[in-house]
C-alpha positions in Angstrom: 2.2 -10.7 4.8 3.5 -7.9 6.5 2.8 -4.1 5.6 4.8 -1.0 6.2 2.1 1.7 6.2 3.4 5.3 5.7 3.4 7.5 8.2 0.7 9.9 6.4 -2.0 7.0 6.0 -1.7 6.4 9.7 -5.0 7.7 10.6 -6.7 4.6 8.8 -4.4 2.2 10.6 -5.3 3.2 14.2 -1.4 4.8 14.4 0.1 1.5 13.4 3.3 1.5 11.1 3.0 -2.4 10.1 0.0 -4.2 10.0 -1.1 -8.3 8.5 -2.5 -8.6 4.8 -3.5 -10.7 2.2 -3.4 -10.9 -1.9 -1.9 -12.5 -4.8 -1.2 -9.3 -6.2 -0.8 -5.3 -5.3 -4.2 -5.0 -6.4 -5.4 -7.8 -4.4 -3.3 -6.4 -1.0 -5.1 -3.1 -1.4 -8.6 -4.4 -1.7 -7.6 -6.3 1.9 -6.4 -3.6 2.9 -9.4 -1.7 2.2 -11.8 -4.0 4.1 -9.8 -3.7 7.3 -8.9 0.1 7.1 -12.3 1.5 4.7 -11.0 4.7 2.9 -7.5 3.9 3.0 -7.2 2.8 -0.9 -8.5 5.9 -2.4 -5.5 7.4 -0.9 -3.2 5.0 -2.9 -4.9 4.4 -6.7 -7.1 7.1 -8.1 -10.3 7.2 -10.1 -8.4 5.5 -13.3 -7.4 2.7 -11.0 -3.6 4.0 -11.0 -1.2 4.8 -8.0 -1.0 8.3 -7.2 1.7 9.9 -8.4 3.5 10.3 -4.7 3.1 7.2 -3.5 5.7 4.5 -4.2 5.1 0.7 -3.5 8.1 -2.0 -2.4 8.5 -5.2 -2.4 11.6 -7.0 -1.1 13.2 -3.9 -2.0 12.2 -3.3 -5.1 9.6 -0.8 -6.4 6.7 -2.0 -8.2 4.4 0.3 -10.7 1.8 -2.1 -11.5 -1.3 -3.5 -9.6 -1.1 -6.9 -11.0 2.4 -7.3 -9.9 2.5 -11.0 -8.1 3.3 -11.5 -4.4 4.4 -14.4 -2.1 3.0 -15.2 1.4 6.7 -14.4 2.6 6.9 -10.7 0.9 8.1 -7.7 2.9 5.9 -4.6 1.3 6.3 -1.2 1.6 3.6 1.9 0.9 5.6 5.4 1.0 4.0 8.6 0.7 6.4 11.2 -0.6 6.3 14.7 1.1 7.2 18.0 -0.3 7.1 21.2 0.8 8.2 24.4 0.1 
């Protein structure tokens, strides 16, 4: 399925804002994820196994909280960093 990588994670992509996964689940997308782009999933899920609090995950639209949230073959997913300053 197809990814939209936030801008900040980038660097693990080789620049490239969409990229080709696989998984049943979030969890299962990230751990693909992580095999074609090493480092990238410690940016997402922390030690406890958890998203980090800024980043925010879409599917079709919709924002998803949980790992084991299912996917389709056909799903549009999102990973967004957010960014604050001062």
């Amino acid at each position: 399925m197809q990814v939209r990588i936030a801008t900040p994670l980038f660097s693990y992509t080789g620049q490239r804002e969409y990229v080709e996964a696989r998984g049943a689940s979030i969890a299962e997308l990230l751990d693909d994820l992580e095999r074609q782009f090493p480092g990238m999933r410690f940016r997402i899920v922390d030690e406890q196994g958890k998203l980090r609090p800024y980043i925010r995950i879409f599917v079709n639209r919709t924002q998803l909280m949980r790992l084991d949230a299912p996917l389709q073959e056909t799903d549009e997913v999102h990973i967004l960093q957010a960014l604050a300053g001062g």
